[in-house]
C-alpha positions as MATLAB code, in Angstrom:
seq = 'XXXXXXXXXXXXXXXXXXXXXXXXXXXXXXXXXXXXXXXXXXXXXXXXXXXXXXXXXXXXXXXXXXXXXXXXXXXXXXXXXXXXXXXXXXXXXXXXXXXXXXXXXXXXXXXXXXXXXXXXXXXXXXXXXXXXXXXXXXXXXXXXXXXXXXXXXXXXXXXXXXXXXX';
ca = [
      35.630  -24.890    3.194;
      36.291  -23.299    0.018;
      33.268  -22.830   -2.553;
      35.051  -24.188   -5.303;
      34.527  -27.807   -3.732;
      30.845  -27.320   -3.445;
      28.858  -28.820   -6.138;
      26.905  -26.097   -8.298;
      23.329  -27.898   -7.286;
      24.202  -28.294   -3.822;
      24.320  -23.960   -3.595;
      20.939  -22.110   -2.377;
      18.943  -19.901   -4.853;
      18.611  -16.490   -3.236;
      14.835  -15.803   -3.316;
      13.844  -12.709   -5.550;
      11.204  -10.632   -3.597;
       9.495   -7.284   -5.073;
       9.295   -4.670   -2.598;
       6.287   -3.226   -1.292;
       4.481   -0.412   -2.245;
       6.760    2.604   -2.453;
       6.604    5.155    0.993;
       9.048    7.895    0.268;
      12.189    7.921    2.085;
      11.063    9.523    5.488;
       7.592    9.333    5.227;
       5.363    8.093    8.427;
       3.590    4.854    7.522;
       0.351    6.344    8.203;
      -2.289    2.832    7.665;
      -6.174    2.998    8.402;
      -7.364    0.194   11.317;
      -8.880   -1.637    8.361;
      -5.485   -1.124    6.399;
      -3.202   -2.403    9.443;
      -5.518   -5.182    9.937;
      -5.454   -6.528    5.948;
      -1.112   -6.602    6.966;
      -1.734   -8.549    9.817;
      -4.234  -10.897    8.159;
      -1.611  -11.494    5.173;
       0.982  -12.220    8.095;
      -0.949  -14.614    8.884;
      -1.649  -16.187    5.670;
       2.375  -16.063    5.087;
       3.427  -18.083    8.479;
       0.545  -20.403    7.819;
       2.624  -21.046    3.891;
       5.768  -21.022    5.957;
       4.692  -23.666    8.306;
       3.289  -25.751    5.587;
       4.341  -25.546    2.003;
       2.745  -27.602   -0.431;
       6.254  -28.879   -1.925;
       7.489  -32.124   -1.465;
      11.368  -31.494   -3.202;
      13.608  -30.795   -0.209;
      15.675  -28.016   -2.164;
      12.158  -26.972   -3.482;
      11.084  -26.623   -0.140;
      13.523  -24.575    1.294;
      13.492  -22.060   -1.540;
      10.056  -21.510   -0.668;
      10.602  -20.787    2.738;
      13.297  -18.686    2.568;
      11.295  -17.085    0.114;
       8.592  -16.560    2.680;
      10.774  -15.332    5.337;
      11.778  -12.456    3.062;
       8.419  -11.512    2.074;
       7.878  -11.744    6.176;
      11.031   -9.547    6.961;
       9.763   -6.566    4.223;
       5.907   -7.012    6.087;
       6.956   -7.120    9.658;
       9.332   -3.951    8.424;
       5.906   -2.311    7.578;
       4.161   -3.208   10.413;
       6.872   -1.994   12.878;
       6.035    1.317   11.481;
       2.702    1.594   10.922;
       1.039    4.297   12.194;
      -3.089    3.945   12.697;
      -4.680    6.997   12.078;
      -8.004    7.614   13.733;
     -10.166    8.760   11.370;
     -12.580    9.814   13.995;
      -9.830   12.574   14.658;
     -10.082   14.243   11.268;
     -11.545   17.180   10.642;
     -14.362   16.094    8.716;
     -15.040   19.141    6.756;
     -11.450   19.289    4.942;
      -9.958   16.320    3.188;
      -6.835   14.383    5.180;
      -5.999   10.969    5.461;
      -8.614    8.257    5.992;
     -11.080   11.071    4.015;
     -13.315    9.304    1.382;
     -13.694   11.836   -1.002;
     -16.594   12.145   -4.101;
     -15.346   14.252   -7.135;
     -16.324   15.747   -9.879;
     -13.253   15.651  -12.889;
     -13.239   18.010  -15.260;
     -15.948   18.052  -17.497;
     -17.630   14.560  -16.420;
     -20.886   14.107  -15.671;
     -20.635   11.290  -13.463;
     -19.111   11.850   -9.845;
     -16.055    9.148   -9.129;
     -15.359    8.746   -4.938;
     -11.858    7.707   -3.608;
     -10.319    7.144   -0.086;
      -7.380    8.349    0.853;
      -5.195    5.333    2.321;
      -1.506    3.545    3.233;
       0.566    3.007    0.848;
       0.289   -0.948    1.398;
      -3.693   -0.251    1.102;
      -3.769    1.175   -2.279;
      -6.009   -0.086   -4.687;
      -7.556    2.110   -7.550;
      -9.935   -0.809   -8.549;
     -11.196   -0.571   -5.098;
     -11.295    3.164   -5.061;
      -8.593    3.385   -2.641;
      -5.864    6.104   -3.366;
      -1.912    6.814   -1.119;
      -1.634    9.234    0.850;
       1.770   10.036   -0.782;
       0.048    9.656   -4.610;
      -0.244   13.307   -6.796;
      -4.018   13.447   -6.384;
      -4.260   12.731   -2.996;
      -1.524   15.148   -1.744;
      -2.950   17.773   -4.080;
      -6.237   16.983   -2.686;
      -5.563   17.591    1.126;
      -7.052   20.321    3.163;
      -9.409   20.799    0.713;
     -13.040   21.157    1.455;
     -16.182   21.001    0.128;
     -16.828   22.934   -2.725;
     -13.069   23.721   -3.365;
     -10.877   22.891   -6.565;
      -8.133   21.430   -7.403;
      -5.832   21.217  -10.576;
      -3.587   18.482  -11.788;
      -0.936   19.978  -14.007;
      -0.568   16.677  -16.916;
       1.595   17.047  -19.736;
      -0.743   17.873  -22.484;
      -3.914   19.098  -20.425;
      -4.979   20.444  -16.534;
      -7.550   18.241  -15.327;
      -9.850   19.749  -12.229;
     -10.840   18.146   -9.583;
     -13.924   19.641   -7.548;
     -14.755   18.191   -4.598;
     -18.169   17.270   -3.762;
     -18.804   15.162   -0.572;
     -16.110   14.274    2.530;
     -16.978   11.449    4.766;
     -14.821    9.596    7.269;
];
Protein backbone atom coordinates (compact mmCIF):
# COMPACT_ATOMS: atom_id res chain seq x y z
CA UNK A 1 0.00 0.00 0.00
CA UNK A 2 1.21 3.32 -0.74
CA UNK A 3 2.03 5.78 2.31
CA UNK A 4 0.18 8.49 0.96
CA UNK A 5 -3.16 6.61 2.02
CA UNK A 6 -2.00 6.19 5.53
CA UNK A 7 -3.31 8.65 7.91
CA UNK A 8 -0.44 10.94 9.48
CA UNK A 9 -1.49 9.61 13.25
CA UNK A 10 -1.79 6.17 12.25
CA UNK A 11 2.46 6.31 11.36
CA UNK A 12 4.97 5.09 14.28
CA UNK A 13 7.32 7.64 16.01
CA UNK A 14 10.84 6.29 15.63
CA UNK A 15 12.19 6.25 19.23
CA UNK A 16 15.25 8.68 19.79
CA UNK A 17 17.90 6.78 21.90
CA UNK A 18 21.38 8.44 23.08
CA UNK A 19 24.16 6.18 22.67
CA UNK A 20 26.21 4.86 25.29
CA UNK A 21 29.23 5.95 26.63
CA UNK A 22 31.77 6.51 23.87
CA UNK A 23 34.54 3.28 23.37
CA UNK A 24 36.74 4.34 20.53
CA UNK A 25 36.33 2.68 17.33
CA UNK A 26 38.35 -0.63 17.95
CA UNK A 27 38.77 -0.55 21.41
CA UNK A 28 38.18 -3.94 23.62
CA UNK A 29 35.26 -3.38 25.99
CA UNK A 30 37.35 -4.09 28.87
CA UNK A 31 34.34 -3.97 32.11
CA UNK A 32 35.26 -4.87 35.85
CA UNK A 33 32.93 -8.05 37.34
CA UNK A 34 31.20 -5.33 39.33
CA UNK A 35 30.95 -3.18 36.02
CA UNK A 36 29.50 -6.20 33.82
CA UNK A 37 27.23 -7.03 36.55
CA UNK A 38 25.61 -3.17 36.97
CA UNK A 39 24.83 -3.98 32.66
CA UNK A 40 23.23 -7.01 33.44
CA UNK A 41 21.26 -5.67 36.41
CA UNK A 42 19.99 -2.62 34.12
CA UNK A 43 19.02 -5.47 31.52
CA UNK A 44 17.08 -6.54 33.79
CA UNK A 45 15.43 -3.50 34.95
CA UNK A 46 14.78 -2.72 31.01
CA UNK A 47 12.86 -6.21 30.12
CA UNK A 48 11.05 -5.88 33.40
CA UNK A 49 9.76 -1.92 31.71
CA UNK A 50 9.37 -3.83 28.49
CA UNK A 51 7.14 -6.44 29.87
CA UNK A 52 5.15 -3.96 31.78
CA UNK A 53 4.90 -0.33 30.93
CA UNK A 54 3.00 1.85 33.01
CA UNK A 55 1.01 3.40 29.87
CA UNK A 56 -2.36 2.73 29.20
CA UNK A 57 -2.57 4.70 25.39
CA UNK A 58 -2.07 1.88 22.88
CA UNK A 59 0.14 4.15 20.48
CA UNK A 60 1.70 5.38 23.83
CA UNK A 61 2.48 2.03 24.62
CA UNK A 62 4.15 0.88 21.78
CA UNK A 63 6.42 3.91 21.54
CA UNK A 64 7.64 2.93 24.77
CA UNK A 65 8.50 -0.38 23.90
CA UNK A 66 10.06 0.09 20.89
CA UNK A 67 11.82 2.57 22.72
CA UNK A 68 13.00 -0.07 25.13
CA UNK A 69 14.01 -2.52 22.61
CA UNK A 70 16.48 0.03 21.26
CA UNK A 71 17.94 0.93 24.45
CA UNK A 72 18.11 -3.20 24.78
CA UNK A 73 19.75 -3.65 21.24
CA UNK A 74 22.71 -0.74 22.13
CA UNK A 75 23.10 -2.81 25.88
CA UNK A 76 23.06 -6.33 24.66
CA UNK A 77 25.65 -4.73 21.84
CA UNK A 78 27.82 -3.91 24.97
CA UNK A 79 27.45 -6.89 26.67
CA UNK A 80 28.33 -9.12 23.64
CA UNK A 81 31.63 -7.50 23.97
CA UNK A 82 32.46 -7.08 27.23
CA UNK A 83 35.51 -8.20 28.31
CA UNK A 84 35.94 -8.92 32.40
CA UNK A 85 39.18 -8.13 33.46
CA UNK A 86 40.50 -9.88 36.52
CA UNK A 87 41.84 -7.54 38.58
CA UNK A 88 43.50 -10.18 40.61
CA UNK A 89 45.76 -10.49 37.38
CA UNK A 90 47.20 -6.99 37.54
CA UNK A 91 50.30 -6.19 38.50
CA UNK A 92 49.60 -4.50 41.58
CA UNK A 93 52.57 -2.33 41.82
CA UNK A 94 51.94 -0.34 38.38
CA UNK A 95 48.64 1.23 37.54
CA UNK A 96 46.32 -0.76 34.70
CA UNK A 97 42.84 -1.28 34.46
CA UNK A 98 40.68 -2.15 37.47
CA UNK A 99 43.75 -0.07 39.52
CA UNK A 100 42.23 2.30 42.19
CA UNK A 101 44.61 4.86 42.26
CA UNK A 102 45.21 7.84 45.24
CA UNK A 103 46.84 11.09 43.83
CA UNK A 104 48.28 13.90 44.69
CA UNK A 105 47.42 17.03 41.87
CA UNK A 106 49.56 19.58 41.59
CA UNK A 107 49.93 21.69 44.38
CA UNK A 108 46.88 20.25 46.58
CA UNK A 109 47.08 19.32 49.81
CA UNK A 110 44.43 16.90 49.93
CA UNK A 111 44.96 13.42 48.11
CA UNK A 112 41.81 12.63 45.54
CA UNK A 113 41.59 8.45 44.67
CA UNK A 114 40.04 7.21 41.34
CA UNK A 115 39.46 3.73 39.71
CA UNK A 116 40.18 3.03 36.55
CA UNK A 117 36.94 1.42 34.85
CA UNK A 118 34.58 0.54 31.48
CA UNK A 119 33.51 2.97 29.69
CA UNK A 120 29.72 2.09 30.62
CA UNK A 121 31.10 2.25 34.43
CA UNK A 122 32.27 5.73 34.46
CA UNK A 123 31.27 7.92 37.03
CA UNK A 124 33.49 10.88 38.33
CA UNK A 125 30.99 11.52 41.24
CA UNK A 126 31.69 8.05 42.23
CA UNK A 127 35.38 8.31 41.67
CA UNK A 128 35.28 6.05 38.83
CA UNK A 129 37.41 7.12 35.71
CA UNK A 130 37.55 5.12 31.57
CA UNK A 131 40.02 3.37 30.75
CA UNK A 132 40.07 5.22 27.37
CA UNK A 133 39.74 8.92 29.36
CA UNK A 134 43.21 11.38 29.13
CA UNK A 135 44.06 10.80 32.79
CA UNK A 136 43.65 7.36 32.95
CA UNK A 137 45.61 6.44 29.76
CA UNK A 138 48.28 8.91 30.84
CA UNK A 139 48.19 7.31 34.13
CA UNK A 140 48.94 3.59 33.13
CA UNK A 141 52.04 1.72 33.99
CA UNK A 142 52.75 4.09 36.37
CA UNK A 143 53.81 3.21 39.83
CA UNK A 144 54.13 4.37 43.02
CA UNK A 145 55.94 7.34 43.49
CA UNK A 146 55.99 8.21 39.70
CA UNK A 147 54.55 11.43 37.88
CA UNK A 148 52.56 12.28 35.49
CA UNK A 149 51.71 15.53 33.46
CA UNK A 150 48.54 16.62 31.81
CA UNK A 151 49.37 19.07 29.08
CA UNK A 152 45.85 21.71 29.47
CA UNK A 153 45.62 24.65 27.45
CA UNK A 154 46.66 27.35 29.77
CA UNK A 155 48.58 25.25 32.54
CA UNK A 156 50.37 21.43 33.12
CA UNK A 157 48.76 19.93 35.96
CA UNK A 158 50.87 16.87 37.77
CA UNK A 159 49.67 14.05 38.86
CA UNK A 160 51.84 12.00 41.51
CA UNK A 161 50.78 8.91 42.40
CA UNK A 162 50.55 7.84 45.86
CA UNK A 163 48.82 4.47 46.67
CA UNK A 164 47.69 1.43 43.99
CA UNK A 165 45.23 -1.06 45.20
CA UNK A 166 43.21 -3.61 43.26
Amino acid sequence: MSRGFVKEDDQEEIPIVPPRADLPRGAINYVTQAGLDELLTEKEELLREREHPEITKENERRIAVNHTNAKLNLLNQRISTAQVVDLKTQPHNEIRFGAQVTLKIGGEEKCQSYQIVGVDEADVSKGKISFVSPIARLLTNKKVGESAILKLPKEERVFEVVEIKY
